[in-house]
C-alpha positions as CSV (number, residue, x, y, z in Angstrom):
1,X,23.4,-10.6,-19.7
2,X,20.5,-9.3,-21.9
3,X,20.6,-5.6,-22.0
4,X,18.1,-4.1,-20.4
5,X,16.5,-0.1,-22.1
6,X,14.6,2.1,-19.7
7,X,12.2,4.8,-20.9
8,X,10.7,7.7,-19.4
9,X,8.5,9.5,-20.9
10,X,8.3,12.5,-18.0
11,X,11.0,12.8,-16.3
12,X,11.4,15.3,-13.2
13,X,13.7,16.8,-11.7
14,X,13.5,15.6,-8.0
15,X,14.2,18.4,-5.3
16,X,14.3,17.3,-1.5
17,X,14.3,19.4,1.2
18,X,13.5,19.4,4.8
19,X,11.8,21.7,7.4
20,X,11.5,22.3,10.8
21,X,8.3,21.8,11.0
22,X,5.2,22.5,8.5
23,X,3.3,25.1,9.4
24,X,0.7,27.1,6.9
25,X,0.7,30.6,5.8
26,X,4.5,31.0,6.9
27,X,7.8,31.2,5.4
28,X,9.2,28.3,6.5
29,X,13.4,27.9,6.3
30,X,14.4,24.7,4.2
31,X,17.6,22.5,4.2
32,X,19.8,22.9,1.2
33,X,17.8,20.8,-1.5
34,X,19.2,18.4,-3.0
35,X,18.7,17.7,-7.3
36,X,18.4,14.2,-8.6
37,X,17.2,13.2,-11.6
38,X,14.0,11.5,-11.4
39,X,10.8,9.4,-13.9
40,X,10.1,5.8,-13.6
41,X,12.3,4.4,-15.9
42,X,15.3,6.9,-15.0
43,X,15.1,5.9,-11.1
44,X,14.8,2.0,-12.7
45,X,18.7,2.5,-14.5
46,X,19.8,4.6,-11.7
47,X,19.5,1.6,-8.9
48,X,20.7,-0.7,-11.8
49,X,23.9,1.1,-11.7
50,X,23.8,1.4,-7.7
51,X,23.8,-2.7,-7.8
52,X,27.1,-2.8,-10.0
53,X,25.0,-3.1,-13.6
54,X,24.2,-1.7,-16.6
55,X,20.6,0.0,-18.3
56,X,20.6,2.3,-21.1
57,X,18.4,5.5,-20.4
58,X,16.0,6.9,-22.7
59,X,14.1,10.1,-22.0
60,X,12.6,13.0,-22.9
61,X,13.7,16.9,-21.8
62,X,13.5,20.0,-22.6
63,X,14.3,24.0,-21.9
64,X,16.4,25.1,-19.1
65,X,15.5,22.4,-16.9
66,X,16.1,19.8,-19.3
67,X,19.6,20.8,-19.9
68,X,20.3,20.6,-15.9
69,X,18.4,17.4,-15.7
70,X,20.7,15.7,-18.1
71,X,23.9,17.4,-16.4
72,X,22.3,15.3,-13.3
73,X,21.9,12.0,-15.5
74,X,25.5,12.8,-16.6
75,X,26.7,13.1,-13.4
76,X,25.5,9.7,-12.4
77,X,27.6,8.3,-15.5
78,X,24.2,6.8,-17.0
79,X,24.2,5.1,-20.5
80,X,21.7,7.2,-21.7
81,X,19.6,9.1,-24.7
82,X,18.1,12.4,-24.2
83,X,15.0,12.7,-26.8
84,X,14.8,16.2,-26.9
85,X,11.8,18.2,-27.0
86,X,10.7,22.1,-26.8
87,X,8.6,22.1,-23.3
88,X,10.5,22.3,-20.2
89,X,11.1,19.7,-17.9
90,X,9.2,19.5,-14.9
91,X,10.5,19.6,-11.4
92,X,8.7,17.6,-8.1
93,X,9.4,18.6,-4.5
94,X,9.9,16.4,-1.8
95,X,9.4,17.8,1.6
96,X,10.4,16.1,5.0
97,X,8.9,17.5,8.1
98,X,11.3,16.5,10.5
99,X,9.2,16.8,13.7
100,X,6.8,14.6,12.9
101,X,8.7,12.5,10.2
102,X,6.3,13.0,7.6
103,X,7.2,13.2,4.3
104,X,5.2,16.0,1.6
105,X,5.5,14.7,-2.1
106,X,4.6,17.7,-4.8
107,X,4.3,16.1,-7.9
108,X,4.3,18.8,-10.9
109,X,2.6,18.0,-14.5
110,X,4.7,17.6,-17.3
111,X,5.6,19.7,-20.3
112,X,2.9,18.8,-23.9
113,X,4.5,16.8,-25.9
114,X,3.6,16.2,-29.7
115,X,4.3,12.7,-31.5
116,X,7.1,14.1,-33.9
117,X,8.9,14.6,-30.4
118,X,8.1,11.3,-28.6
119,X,8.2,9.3,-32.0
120,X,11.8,8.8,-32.2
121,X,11.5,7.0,-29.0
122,X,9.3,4.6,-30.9
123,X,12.1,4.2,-33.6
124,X,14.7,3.4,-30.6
125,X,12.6,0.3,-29.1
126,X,11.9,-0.8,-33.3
127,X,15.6,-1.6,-33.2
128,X,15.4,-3.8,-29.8
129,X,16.9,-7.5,-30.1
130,X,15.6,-10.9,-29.2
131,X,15.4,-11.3,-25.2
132,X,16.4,-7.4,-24.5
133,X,14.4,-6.3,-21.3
134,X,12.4,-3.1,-22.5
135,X,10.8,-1.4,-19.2
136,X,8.5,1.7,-19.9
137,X,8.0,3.4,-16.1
138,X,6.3,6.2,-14.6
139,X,3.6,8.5,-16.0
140,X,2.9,9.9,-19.5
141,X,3.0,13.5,-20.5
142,X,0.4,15.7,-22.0
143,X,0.2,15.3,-25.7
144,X,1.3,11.3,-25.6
145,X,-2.2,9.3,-25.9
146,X,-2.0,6.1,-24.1
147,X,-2.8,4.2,-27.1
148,X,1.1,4.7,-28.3
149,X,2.2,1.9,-25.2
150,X,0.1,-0.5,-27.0
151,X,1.8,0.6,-30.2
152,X,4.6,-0.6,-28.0
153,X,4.0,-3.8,-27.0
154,X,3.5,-4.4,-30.4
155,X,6.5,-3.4,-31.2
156,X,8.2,-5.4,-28.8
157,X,6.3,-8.7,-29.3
158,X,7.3,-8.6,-33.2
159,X,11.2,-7.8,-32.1
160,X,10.5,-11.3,-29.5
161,X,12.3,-8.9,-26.9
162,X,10.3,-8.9,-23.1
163,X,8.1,-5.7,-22.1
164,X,7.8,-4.5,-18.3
165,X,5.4,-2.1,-17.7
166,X,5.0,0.2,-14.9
167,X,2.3,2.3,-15.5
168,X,-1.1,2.5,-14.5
169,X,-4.7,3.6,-16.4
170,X,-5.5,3.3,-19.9
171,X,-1.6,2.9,-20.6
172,X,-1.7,0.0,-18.8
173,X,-5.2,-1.6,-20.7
174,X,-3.8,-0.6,-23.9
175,X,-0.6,-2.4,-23.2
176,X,-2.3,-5.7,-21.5
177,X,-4.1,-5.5,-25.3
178,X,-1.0,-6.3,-27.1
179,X,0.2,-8.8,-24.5
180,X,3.5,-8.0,-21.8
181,X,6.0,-9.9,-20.2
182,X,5.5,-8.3,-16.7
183,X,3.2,-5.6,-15.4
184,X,3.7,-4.1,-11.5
185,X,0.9,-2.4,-10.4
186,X,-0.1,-1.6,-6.7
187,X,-3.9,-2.6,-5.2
188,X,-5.1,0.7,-6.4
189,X,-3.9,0.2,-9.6
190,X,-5.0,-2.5,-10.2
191,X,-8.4,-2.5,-8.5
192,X,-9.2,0.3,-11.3
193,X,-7.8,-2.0,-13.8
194,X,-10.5,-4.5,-13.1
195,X,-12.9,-2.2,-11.7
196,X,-12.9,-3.1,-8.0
197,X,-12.3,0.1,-6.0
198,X,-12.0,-1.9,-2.4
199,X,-9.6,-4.9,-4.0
200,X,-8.8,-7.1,-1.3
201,X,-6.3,-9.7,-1.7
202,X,-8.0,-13.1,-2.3
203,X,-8.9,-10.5,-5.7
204,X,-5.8,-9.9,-6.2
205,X,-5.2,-13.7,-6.9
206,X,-8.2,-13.7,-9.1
207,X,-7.5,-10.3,-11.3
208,X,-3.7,-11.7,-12.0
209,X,-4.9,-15.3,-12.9
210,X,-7.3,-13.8,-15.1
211,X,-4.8,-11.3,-17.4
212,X,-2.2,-13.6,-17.5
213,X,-4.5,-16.8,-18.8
214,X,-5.8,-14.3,-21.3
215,X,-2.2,-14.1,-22.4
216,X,-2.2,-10.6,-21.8
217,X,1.2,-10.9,-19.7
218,X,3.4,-13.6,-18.3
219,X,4.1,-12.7,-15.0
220,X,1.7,-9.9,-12.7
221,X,3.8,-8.3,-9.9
222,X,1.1,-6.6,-7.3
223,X,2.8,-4.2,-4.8
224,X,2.1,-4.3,-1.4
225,X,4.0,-1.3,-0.1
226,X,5.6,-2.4,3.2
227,X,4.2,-5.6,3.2
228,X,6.0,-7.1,0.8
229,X,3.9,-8.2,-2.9
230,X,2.1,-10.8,-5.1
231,X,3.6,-12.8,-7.4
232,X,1.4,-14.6,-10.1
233,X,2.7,-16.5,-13.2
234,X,1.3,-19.7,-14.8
235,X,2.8,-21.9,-12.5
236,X,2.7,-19.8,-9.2
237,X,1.0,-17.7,-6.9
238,X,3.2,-16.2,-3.9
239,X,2.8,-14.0,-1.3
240,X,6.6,-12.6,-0.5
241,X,7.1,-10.3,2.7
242,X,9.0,-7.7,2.9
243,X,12.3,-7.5,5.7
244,X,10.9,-5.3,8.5
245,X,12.4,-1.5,8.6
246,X,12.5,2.0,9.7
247,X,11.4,3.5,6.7
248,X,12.9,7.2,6.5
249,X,11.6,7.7,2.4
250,X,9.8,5.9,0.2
251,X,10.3,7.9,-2.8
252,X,12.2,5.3,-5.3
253,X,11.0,2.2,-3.5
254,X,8.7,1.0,-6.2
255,X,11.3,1.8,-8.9
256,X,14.0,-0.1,-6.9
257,X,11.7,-3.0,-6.3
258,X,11.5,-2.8,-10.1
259,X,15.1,-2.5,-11.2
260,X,16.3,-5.6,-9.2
261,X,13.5,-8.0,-10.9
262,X,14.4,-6.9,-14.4
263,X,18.2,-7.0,-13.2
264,X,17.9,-10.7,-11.8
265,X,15.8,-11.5,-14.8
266,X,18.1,-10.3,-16.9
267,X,20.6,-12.6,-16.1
268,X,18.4,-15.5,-15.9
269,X,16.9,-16.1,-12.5
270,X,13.1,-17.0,-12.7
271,X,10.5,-15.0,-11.4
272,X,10.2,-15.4,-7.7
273,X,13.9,-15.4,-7.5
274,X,13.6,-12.3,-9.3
275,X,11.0,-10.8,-7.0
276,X,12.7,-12.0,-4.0
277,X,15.9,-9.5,-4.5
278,X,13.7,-7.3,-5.9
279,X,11.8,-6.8,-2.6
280,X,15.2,-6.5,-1.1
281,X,16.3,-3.5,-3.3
282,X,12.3,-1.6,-3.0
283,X,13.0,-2.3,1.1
284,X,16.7,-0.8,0.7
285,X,15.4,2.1,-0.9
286,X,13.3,3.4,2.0
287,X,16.7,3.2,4.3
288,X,17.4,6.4,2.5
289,X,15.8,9.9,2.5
290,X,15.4,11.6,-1.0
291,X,15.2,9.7,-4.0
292,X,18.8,8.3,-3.4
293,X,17.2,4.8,-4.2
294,X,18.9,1.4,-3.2
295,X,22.3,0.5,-2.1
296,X,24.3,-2.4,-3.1
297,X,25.4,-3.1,0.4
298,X,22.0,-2.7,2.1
299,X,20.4,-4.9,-0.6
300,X,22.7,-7.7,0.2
301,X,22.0,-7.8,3.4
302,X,18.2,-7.9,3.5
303,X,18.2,-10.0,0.4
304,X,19.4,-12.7,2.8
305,X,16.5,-11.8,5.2
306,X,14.3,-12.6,2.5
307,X,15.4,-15.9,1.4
308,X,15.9,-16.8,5.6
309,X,11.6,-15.6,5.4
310,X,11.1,-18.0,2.7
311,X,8.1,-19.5,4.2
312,X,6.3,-17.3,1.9
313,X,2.1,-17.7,1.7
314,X,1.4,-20.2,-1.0
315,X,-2.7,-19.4,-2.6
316,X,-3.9,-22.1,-3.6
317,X,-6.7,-22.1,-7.2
């Protein structure tokens, strides 16, 4: 298997709780939270090591809460690098308001950080091999100009090793510059990459077609949240559903979905077998509440249900 090297370039430490039920301008009694340690590309090796397999972790902390978010990566036994950096770590809050079953996501901004601080990350994906699986996930911190993704793509392109990239913005154009193996954006996303704010889905089959025969990435993965996602490479154009749930948290989902693609891809599956279990780990995820992620044995089973729903929508162009 190729090895596969996460980064996050903000991570969080991810608090859930639960309440009663929200009301404003009280103080309202809370479950005892629970800490996980959270950022794109940490929640991508975290559900690789819930399916049985291997990432290395690189990320960026700081202060106080730095120190006790890599006690939490340590406690989930991740291969991983801590780039370390004077700021302090941010912390998100996830709220579950359990009479109506709605779920509050608090999303703090990240510490500043300068390049002599994220720059060694730079120097970590210069030393990447031929066919490693380099994923860059979630947002970027203050201080880190999106410009530095497309410095590394083009990194990764001269190493030969494959790029995913889940990030959305000018992170994402300055990427798509350099040229990517796999991007994963959701409608939104990537209506505001191509400047269509009500992006329906026959667009969606357009935008793809058009950045991957500019060469600007092999494969386009466009998230559908419950419904499933779009596949389009070269040679396809799918529409996969997703199994039908009981959703009790979608926190992770997206990073789930993502950690089974590059997982299966890793190991040599193609891309709609690849997108196939990955849809099966993003469903699994939402089985959970917090940011728990996928489990092995829930994946399994609604993998099957996936391949059983084969008959997929096939566009035609």
């Amino acid at each position: 298997m190729n090895r596969i090297i996460t980064f996050t370039f903000n991570p969080a430490i991810d608090k859930s709780t639960t309440i009663g039920h929200l009301v404003p301008e009280k103080k309202l009694a809370c479950s005892p939270p629970v800490f996980e340690p959270g950022g794109g590309g940490i929640n991508v090796s975290r559900a690789i090591k819930n399916l049985g397999d291997h990432s290395t972790a690189v990320y960026l902390s700081g202060g106080y809460s730095g120190r006790f978010f890599s006690s939490l990566v340590d406690k989930e036994r991740l291969d991983a690098i801590n780039v370390t950096i004077s700021g302090r770590t941010r912390e998100n809050l996830v709220v579950l308001d359990v009479s109506t079953g709605q779920q509050y996501r608090f999303g703090m901004p990240g510490p500043t950080v300068s390049e002599k601080e994220w720059q060694p990350c730079l120097d970590i994906i210069s030393k990447c091999k031929d066919d490693d699986y380099i994923v860059v996930s979630g947002s970027l911190p203050p201080g880190m100009p999106p410009a530095v993704i497309g410095e590394i793509a083009g990194i990764v392109k001269k190493r030969r090793a494959k790029l995913v990239i889940d990030l959305a913005g000018e992170a994402l154009e300055c990427a798509l510059k350099e040229g990517v193996y796999l991007i994963k954006p959701n409608l939104s996303e990537l209506g505001a990459l191509t400047g269509n704010a009500h992006i329906t889905e026959p667009d969606v089959y357009l935008a793809a077609r058009q950045i991957i025969n500019r060469g600007q990435s092999a494969a386009v993965v466009v998230s559908l949240g419950a419904s499933g996602c779009i596949l389009v490479t070269r040679d396809e154009q799918v529409m996969i559903p997703a199994p039908l749930v009981k959703a009790i948290s979608t926190v992770g989902a997206g990073d789930s979905m993502l950690a089974g693609i590059v997982l299966k891809l890793s190991k040599g599956a193609g891309f709609l077998g690849a997108v196939r279990y990955g849809i099966a780990c993003g469903t699994a995820a939402t089985l959970h509440a917090g940011t728990g992620l996928c489990h092995k044995e829930d994946v399994e089973k609604l993998f099957q249900q996936v391949l059983n729903n084969a008959s997929v929508t096939m566009a035609t162009w």
